[in-house]
LUMDO-737749 format. One record per residue (C-alpha): residue number from 0; x, y, z. Coordinates in Angstrom, 3 decimals. Example, Ala and Ser with C-alpha at 12.3 -4.5 7.8 and 13.67 -1.06 7.14 Angstrom:
LUMDO-737749
PT  nr       px       py       pz
PT   0   12.300   -4.500    7.800
PT   1   13.670   -1.060    7.140
END
This chain:
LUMDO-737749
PT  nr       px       py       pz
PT   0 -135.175  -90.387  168.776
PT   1 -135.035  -93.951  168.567
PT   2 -138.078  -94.772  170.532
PT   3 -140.281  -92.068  168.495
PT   4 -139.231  -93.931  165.313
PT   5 -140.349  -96.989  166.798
PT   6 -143.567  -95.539  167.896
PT   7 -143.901  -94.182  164.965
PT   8 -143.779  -97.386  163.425
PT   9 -146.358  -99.108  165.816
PT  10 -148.689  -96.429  164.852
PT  11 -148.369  -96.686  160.958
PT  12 -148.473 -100.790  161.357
PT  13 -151.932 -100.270  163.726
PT  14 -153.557  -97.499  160.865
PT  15 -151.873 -100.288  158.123
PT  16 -154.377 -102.782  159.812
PT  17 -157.069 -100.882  160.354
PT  18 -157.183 -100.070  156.910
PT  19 -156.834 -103.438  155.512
PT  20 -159.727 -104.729  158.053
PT  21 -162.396 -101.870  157.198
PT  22 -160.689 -102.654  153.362
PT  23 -162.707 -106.318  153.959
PT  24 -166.060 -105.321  153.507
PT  25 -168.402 -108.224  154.599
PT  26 -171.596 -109.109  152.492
PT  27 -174.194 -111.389  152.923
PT  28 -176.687 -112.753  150.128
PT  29 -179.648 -110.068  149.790
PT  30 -176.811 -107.663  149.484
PT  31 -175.037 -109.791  146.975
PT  32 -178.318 -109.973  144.977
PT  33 -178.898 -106.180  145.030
PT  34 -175.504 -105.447  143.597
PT  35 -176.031 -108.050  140.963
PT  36 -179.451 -106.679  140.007
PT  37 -178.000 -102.920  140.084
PT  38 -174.689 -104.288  137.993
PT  39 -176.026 -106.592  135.651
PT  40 -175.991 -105.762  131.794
PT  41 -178.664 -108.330  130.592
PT  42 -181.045 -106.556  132.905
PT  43 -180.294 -103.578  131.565
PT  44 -180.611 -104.571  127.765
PT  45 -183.899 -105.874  129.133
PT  46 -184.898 -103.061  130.527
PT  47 -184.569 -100.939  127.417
PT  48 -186.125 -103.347  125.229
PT  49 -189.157 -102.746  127.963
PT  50 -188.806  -98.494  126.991
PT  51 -188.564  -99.246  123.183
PT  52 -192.030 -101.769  123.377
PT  53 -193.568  -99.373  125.239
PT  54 -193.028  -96.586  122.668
PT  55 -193.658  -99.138  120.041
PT  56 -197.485  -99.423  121.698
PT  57 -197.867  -95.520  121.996
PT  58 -196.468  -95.522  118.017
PT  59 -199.381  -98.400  117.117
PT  60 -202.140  -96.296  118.858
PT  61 -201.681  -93.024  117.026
PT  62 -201.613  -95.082  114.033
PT  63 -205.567  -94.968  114.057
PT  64 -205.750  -91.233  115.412
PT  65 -206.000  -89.183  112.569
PT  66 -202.977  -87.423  110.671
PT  67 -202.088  -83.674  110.342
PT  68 -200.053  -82.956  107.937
PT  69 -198.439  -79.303  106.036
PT  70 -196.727  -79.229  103.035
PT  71 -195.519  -76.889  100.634
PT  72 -193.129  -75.973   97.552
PT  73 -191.771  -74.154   95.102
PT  74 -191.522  -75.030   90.965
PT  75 -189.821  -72.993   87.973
PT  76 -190.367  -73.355   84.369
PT  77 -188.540  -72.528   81.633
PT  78 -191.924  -72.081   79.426
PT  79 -195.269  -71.151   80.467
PT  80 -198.283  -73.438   79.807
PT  81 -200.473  -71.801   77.227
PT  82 -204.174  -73.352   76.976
PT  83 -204.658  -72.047   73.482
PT  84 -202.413  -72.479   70.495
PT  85 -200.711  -69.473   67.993
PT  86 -203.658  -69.620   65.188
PT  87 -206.607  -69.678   67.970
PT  88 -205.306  -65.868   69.625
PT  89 -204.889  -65.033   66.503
PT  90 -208.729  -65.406   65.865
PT  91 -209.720  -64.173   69.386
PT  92 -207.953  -60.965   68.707
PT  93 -209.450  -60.443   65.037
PT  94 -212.740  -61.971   65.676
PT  95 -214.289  -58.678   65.411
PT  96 -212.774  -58.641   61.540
PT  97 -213.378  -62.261   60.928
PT  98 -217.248  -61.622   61.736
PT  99 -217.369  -58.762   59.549
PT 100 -215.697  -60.980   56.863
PT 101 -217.767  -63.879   57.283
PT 102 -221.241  -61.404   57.759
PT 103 -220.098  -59.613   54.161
PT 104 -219.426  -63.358   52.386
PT 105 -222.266  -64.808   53.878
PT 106 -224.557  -61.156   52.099
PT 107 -223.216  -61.244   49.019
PT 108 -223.466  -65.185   48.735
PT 109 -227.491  -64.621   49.617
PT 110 -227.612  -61.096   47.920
PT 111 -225.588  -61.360   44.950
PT 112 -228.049  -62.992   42.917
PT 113 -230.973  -60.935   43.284
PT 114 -231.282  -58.631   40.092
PT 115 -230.831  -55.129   40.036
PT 116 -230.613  -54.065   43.601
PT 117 -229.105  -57.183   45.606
PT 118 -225.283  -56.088   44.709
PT 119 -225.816  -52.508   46.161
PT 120 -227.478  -54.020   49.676
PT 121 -224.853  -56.053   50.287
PT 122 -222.245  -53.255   49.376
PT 123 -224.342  -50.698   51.414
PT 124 -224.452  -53.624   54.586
PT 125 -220.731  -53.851   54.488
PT 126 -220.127  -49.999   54.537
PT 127 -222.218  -49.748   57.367
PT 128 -220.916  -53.015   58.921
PT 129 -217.100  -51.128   57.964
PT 130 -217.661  -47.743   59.381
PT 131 -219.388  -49.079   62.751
PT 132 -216.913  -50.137   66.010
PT 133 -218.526  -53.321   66.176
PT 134 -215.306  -55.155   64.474
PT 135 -213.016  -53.442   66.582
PT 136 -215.400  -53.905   69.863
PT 137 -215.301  -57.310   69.240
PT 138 -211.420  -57.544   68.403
PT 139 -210.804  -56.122   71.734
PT 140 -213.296  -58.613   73.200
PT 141 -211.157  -61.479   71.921
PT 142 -207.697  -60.122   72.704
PT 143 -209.490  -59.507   76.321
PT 144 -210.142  -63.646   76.227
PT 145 -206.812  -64.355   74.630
PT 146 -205.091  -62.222   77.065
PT 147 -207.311  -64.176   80.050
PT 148 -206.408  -67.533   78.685
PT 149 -202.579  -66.561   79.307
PT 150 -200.948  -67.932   82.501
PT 151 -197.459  -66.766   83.500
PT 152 -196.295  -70.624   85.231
PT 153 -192.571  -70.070   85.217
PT 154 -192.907  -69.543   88.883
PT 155 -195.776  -71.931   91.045
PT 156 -196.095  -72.076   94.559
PT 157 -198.735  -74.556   96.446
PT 158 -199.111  -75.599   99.795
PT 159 -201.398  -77.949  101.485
PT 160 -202.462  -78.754  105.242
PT 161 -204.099  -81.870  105.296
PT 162 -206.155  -84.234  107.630
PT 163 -205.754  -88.197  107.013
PT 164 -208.161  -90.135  109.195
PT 165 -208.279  -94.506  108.674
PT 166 -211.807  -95.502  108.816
PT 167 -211.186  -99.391  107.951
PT 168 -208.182 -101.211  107.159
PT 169 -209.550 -104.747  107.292
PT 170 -208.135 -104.595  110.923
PT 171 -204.352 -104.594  110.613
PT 172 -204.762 -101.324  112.972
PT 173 -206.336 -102.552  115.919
PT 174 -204.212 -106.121  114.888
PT 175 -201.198 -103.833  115.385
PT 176 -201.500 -101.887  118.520
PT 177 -202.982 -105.612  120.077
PT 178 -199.639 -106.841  118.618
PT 179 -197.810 -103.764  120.267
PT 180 -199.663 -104.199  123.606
PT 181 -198.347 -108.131  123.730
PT 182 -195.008 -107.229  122.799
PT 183 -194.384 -105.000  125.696
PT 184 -195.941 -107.312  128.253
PT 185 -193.596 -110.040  126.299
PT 186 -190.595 -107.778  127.252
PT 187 -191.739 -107.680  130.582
PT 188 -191.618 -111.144  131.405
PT 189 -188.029 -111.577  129.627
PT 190 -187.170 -108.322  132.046
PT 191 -188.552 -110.860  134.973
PT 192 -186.754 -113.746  133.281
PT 193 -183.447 -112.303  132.977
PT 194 -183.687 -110.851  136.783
PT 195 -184.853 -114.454  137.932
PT 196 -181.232 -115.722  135.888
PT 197 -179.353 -112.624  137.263
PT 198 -180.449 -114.071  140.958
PT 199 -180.159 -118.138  140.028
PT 200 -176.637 -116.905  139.062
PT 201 -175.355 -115.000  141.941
PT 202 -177.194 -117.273  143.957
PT 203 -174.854 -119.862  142.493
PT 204 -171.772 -117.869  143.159
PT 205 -172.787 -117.015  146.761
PT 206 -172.794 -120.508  147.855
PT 207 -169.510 -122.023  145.957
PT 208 -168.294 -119.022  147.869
PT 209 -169.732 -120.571  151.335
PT 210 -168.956 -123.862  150.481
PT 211 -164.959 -123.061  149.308
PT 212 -164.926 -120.989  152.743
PT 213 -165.862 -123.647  154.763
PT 214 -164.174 -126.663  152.795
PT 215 -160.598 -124.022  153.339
PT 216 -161.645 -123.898  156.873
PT 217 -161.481 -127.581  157.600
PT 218 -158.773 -127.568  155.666
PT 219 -157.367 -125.518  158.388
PT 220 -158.391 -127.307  161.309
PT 221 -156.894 -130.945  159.600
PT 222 -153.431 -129.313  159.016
PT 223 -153.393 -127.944  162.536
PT 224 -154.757 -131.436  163.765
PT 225 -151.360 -132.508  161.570
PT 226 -149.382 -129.804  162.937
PT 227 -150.223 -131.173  166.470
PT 228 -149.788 -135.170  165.417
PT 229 -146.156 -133.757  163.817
PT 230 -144.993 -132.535  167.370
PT 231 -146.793 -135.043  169.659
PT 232 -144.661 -137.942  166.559
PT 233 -141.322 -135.795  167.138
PT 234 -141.496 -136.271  170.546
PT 235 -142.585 -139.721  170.699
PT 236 -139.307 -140.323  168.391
PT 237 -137.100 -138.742  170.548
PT 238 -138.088 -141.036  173.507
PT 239 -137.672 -143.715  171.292
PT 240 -141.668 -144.357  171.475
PT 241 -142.026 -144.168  167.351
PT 242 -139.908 -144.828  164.673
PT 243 -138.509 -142.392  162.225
PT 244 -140.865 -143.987  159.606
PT 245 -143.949 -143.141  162.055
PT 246 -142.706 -139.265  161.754
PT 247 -141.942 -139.443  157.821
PT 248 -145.521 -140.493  157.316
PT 249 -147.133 -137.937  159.719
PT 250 -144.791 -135.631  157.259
PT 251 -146.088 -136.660  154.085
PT 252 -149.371 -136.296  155.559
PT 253 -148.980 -133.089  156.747
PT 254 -148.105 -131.884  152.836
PT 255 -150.985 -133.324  151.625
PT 256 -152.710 -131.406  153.612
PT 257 -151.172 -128.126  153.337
PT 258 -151.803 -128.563  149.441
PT 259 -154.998 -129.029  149.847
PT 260 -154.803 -125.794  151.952
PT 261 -153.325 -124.431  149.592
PT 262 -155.802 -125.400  146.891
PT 263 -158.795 -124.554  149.076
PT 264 -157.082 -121.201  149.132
PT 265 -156.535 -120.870  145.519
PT 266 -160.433 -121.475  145.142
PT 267 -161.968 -119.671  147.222
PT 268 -160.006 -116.406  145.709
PT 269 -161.325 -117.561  142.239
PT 270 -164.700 -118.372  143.600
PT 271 -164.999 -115.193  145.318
PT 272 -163.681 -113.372  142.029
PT 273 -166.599 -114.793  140.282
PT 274 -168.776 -113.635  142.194
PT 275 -167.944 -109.950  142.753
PT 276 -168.000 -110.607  138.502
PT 277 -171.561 -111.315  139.199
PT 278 -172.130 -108.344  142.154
PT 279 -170.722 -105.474  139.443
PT 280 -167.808 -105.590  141.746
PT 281 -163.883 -105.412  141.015
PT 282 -162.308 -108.730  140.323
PT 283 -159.866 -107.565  143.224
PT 284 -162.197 -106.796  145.542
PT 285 -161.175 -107.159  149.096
PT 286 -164.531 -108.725  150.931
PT 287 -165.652 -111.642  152.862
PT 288 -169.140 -113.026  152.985
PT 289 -171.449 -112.864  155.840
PT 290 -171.185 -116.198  158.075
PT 291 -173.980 -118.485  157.309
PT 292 -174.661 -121.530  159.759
PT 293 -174.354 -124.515  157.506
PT 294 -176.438 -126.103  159.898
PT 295 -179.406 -124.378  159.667
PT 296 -180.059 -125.947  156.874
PT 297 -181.732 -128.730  157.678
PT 298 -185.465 -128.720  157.541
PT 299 -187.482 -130.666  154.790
PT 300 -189.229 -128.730  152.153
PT 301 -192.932 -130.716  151.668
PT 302 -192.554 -130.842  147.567
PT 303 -194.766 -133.764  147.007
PT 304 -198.314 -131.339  146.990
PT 305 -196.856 -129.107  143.889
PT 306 -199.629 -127.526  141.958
PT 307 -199.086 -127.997  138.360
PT 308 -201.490 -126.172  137.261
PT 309 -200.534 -123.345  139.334
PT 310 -196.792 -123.979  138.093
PT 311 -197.753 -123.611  134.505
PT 312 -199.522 -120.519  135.336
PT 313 -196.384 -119.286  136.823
PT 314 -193.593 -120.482  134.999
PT 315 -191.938 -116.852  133.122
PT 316 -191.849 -119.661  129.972
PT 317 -195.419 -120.398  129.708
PT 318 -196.499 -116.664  129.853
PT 319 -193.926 -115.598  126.771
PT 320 -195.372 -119.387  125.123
PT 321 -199.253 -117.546  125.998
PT 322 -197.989 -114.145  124.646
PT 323 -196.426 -115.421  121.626
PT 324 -200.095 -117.428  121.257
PT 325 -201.846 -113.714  120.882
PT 326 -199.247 -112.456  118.829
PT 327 -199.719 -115.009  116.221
PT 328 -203.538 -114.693  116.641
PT 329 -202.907 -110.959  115.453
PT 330 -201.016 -112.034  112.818
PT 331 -203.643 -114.330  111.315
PT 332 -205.423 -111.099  112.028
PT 333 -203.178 -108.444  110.249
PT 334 -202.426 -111.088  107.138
PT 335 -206.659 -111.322  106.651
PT 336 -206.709 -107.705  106.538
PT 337 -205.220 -107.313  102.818
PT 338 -208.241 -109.259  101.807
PT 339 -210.483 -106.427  103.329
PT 340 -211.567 -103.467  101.854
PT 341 -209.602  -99.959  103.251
PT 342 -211.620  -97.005  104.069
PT 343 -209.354  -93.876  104.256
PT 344 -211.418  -90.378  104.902
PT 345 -209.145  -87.065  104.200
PT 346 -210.002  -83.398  103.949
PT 347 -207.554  -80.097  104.074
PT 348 -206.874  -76.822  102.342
PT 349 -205.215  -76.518   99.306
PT 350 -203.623  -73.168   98.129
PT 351 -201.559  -72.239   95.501
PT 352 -199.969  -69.668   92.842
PT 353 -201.205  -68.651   90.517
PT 354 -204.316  -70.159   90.630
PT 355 -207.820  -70.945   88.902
PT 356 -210.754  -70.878   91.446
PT 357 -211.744  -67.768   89.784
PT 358 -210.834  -67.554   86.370
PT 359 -206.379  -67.804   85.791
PT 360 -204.796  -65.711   88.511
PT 361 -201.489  -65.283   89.050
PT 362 -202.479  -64.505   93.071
PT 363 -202.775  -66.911   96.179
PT 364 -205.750  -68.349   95.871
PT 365 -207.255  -71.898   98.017
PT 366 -210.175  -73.830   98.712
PT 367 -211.305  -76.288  101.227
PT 368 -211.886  -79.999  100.217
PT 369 -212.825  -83.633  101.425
PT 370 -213.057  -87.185  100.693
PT 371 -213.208  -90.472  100.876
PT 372 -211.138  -93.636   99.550
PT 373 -212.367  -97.105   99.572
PT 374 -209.700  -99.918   98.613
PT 375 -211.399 -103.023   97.315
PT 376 -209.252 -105.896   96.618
PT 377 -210.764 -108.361   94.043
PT 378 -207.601 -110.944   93.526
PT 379 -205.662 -111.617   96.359
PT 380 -203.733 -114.939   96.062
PT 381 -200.834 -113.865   98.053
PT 382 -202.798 -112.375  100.993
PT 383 -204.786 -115.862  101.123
PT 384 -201.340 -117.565  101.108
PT 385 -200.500 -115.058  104.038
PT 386 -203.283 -116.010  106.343
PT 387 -202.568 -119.718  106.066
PT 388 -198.740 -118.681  107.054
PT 389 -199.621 -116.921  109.610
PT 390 -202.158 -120.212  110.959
PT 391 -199.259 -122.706  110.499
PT 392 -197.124 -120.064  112.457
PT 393 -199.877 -120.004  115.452
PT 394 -199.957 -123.510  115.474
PT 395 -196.201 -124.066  115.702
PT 396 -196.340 -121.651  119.152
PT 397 -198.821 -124.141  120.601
PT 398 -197.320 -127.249  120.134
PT 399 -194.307 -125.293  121.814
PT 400 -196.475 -124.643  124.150
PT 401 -197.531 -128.290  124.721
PT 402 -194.060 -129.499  124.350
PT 403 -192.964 -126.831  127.803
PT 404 -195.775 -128.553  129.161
PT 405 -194.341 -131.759  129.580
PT 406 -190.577 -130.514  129.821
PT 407 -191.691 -128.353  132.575
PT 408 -193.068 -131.322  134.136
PT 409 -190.625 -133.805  134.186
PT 410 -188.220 -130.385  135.725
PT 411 -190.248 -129.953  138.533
PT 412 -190.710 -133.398  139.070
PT 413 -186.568 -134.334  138.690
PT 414 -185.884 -131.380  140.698
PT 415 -188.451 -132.539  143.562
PT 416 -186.367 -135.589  143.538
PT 417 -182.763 -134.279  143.651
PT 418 -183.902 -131.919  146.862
PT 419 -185.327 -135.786  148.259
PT 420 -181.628 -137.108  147.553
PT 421 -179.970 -133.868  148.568
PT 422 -182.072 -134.467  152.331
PT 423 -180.830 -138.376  152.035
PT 424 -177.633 -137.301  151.240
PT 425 -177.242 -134.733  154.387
PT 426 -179.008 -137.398  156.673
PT 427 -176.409 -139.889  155.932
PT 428 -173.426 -137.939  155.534
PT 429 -174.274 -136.385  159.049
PT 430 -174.448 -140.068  160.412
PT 431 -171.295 -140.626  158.742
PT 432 -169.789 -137.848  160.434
PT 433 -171.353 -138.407  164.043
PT 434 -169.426 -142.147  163.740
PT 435 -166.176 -140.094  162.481
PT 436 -166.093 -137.557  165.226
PT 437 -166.373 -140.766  167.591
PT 438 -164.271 -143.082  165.503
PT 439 -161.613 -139.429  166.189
PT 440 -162.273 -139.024  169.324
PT 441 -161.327 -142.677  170.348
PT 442 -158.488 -142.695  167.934
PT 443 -156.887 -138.951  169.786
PT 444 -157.210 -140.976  173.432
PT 445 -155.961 -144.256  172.265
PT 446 -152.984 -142.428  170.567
PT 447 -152.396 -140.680  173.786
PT 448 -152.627 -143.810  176.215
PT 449 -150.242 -145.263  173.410
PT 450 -152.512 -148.307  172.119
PT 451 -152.912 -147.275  168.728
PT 452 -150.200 -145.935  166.546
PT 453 -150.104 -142.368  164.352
PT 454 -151.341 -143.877  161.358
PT 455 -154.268 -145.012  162.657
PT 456 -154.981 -141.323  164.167
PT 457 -153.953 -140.105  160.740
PT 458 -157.167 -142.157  159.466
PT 459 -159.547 -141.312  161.870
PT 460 -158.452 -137.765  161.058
PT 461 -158.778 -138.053  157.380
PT 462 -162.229 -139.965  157.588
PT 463 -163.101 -136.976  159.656
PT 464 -162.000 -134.690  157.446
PT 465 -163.781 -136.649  154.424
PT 466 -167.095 -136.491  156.314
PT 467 -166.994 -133.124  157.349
PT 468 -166.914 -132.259  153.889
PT 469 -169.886 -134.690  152.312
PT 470 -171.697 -132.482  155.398
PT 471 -170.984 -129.588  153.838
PT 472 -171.341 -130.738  150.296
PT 473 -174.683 -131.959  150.903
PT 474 -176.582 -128.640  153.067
PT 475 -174.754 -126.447  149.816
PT 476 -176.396 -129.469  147.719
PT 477 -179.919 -128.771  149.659
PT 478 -178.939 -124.575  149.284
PT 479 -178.848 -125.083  145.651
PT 480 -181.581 -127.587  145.197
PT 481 -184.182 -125.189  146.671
PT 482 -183.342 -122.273  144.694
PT 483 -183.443 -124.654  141.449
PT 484 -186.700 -125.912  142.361
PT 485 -188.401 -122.203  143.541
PT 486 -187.357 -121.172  140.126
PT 487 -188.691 -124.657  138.417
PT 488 -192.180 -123.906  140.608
PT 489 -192.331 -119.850  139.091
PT 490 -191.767 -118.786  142.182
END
């Protein structure tokens, strides 16, 4: 029983370790880069300011494609409109009796004074005129155009489909879908912008990452170099070969440098934090990055035949500065424009109830129509106040533009010369550490033969240490330097 318990053990302490190595996932830079791209937020918020420009431009276009539209509704009124008033029916539905009045008057005014016989024709006329249906023929005439002119408009109903179709607007259409067009190319150079800082960034992280690894590293080797000096001083004090001051140094020593262990330890879990931050990763996340040779890193980039030209073509600055340049031509465009005549043409079908295409009708009734409107403005001051802020505007963008000029410039050209340093740098700090690592090596077999004593070993060690480190400092210097520079160039 007790031996399967401590098999048992073994095995869960083996799967423990297995687990915690396949837990340290190792990842080199394109991988680093991928996850940053896939994780990164500001990409993202780029990317759907790209959709929204690009909807923007299909919005602009169908601006100047004509407009369907249907519409429709419903009124009630308490009263009816009446086109005539209260005393006019009332002579439409007597006119009949009104003529025969006025026809009798006018007789007897004419006939009246004609002796003997003039009296009795104008009686005799209105007997006939009396007896006959003409009065009430034309009474019933009149109430018929009374009764036409009434309209019953307590309830209306209308409806329209129309067609709207811009012939001219001074050119604030075309202005606006240009304007549209430069805006989503705009957003796609700050999408290529804000990838190129996504990368500069991880980039970044990536190599503190390298450099913290390999600073903890030698941090390693000089405490076990200490470790070693601590024994090799213990024993030399117990054959009475060093003093008890000799080991208290080598002691002091040794803490120093398993602080800085420590330390180097500390940072490369907070470097390494940063940049899963950066990878969309966990802050916890157990990983190591892939092993990069330090020393490859050595060859001399030829930075002196830079383009400029080419680099201002390039550069994701200059193209926004160039876009920005159109889009303030279109708005000296779109502000001339409301000092143009607008040409609008429209045509539809109008229906309604009641209606009057054919006499009053309380029925659905329509008719097809067309026109044109023309929109001539005669005084204007604010529109000519418009186009001269919309030239001051463009000519603020290009003295930007001519100021990124020279700052872009004197970028490339500083950056040119930090990655000439950054070479000097790694040239002499390698030379530095080619006479340490001989300096150490002389010091470790003088200590041994006994003609030098453990401080001076302790010196040659730290010097070591010291230029081991300006080695490292400087290739993560030349690391950096390029990618600063390949962004500087646009590239």
């Amino acid at each position: 029983m007790v031996y399967r318990k401590i098999g048992t053990a073994l095995v869960t302490t083996m799967l423990i370790g297995i687990g915690a190595a396949a837990a340290q996932e190792e990842i080199g830079l394109a991988e680093c880069r991928r996850r940053a791209l896939d994780a990164n937020l500001g990409l993202k918020r780029a990317e759907a300011k790209q959709e929204q420009t690009a909807a923007l431009q299909k919005v602009a276009l169908w601006q100047m494609l004509p407009k369907v539209s249907v519409n429709g509704g419903y009124l009630w009124m308490d009263k009816s409109v009446n086109l005539i008033n209260d005393e006019q029916r009332n002579r439409l539905t007597h006119i009949g009796d009104n003529a025969t009045d006025d026809i009798s008057a006018a007789l007897h005014g004419k006939l009246d004074g004609i002796p003997l016989f003039g009296t009795q024709i104008a009686n005799s006329i209105d007997n006939v005129l009396g007896g006959s249906s003409l009065p009430g023929y034309f009474n019933n005439v009149g109430t018929a155009i009374a009764e036409g002119l009434e309209t019953d408009t307590r309830n209306m109903w209308g409806g329209a489909a129309m067609l709207t179709q811009p012939i001219y607007l001074g050119g604030k259409l075309l202005a606006a879908y240009r304007t549209s067009r430069l805006l989503h190319q705009l957003s796609g150079i700050q999408l290529d912008k804000e990838r190129e800082a996504t990368l500069i960034a991880v980039d970044e992280a990536y190599w503190q990452v390298v450099s913290v690894k390999h600073k903890k590293e030698l941090a390693e080797r000089y405490a076990a170099l200490l470790d070693t000096l601590e024994h090799n001083v213990q024993l030399a004090v117990a054959a009475d070969m060093a003093t008890v001051g000799d080991l208290a140094k080598v002691r002091v020593k040794r803490s120093e440098a398993q602080m800085s262990l420590t330390k180097a330890t500390n940072g490369l879990i907070l470097a390494k934090m940063l940049l899963a931050q950066r990878c969309g990763m966990e802050l916890d996340a157990e990983f190591e990055v892939a092993d990069v040779e330090l020393a490859g890193i050595m060859e001399t980039d030829s930075t002196a035949d830079v383009d400029m030209e080419e680099v201002l073509e390039q550069r994701a600055e200059m193209k926004m500065l160039r876009v920005s340049d159109s889009v303030a031509q279109q708005g000296v465009r779109m502000a001339a424009s409301s000092l143009k005549p607008n040409i609008v043409a429209t045509g539809g079908y109008l229906v309604s109830n009641p209606n009057v295409f054919d006499g009053f009708s309380t029925a659905w009734g329509g008719t097809w129509m067309a026109g044109v409107v023309v929109n001539v403005p005669i005084v204007h001051v604010g529109g000519v106040y418009a186009v001269k802020a919309a030239k001051a505007k463009r000519r603020e963008v290009q003295y930007q533009m001519a100021e990124a000029e020279e700052m872009i410039t004197l970028q490339v050209k500083k950056l040119q010369s930090e990655l000439e340093l950054a070479y000097r740098k790694l040239d002499q700090s390698r030379s530095g550490l080619e006479s340490a690592e001989e300096n150490l090596r002389l010091a470790t077999e003088s200590y041994a033969e006994g003609m030098c004593s453990s401080s001076d070993l302790m010196a040659a060690q730290t010097a070591w240490l010291q230029a081991e480190s300006e080695v490292v400092d400087a290739r993560i210097e030349i690391a950096m330097s390029r990618v600063y520079l390949k962004q500087a160039l646009g590239m």
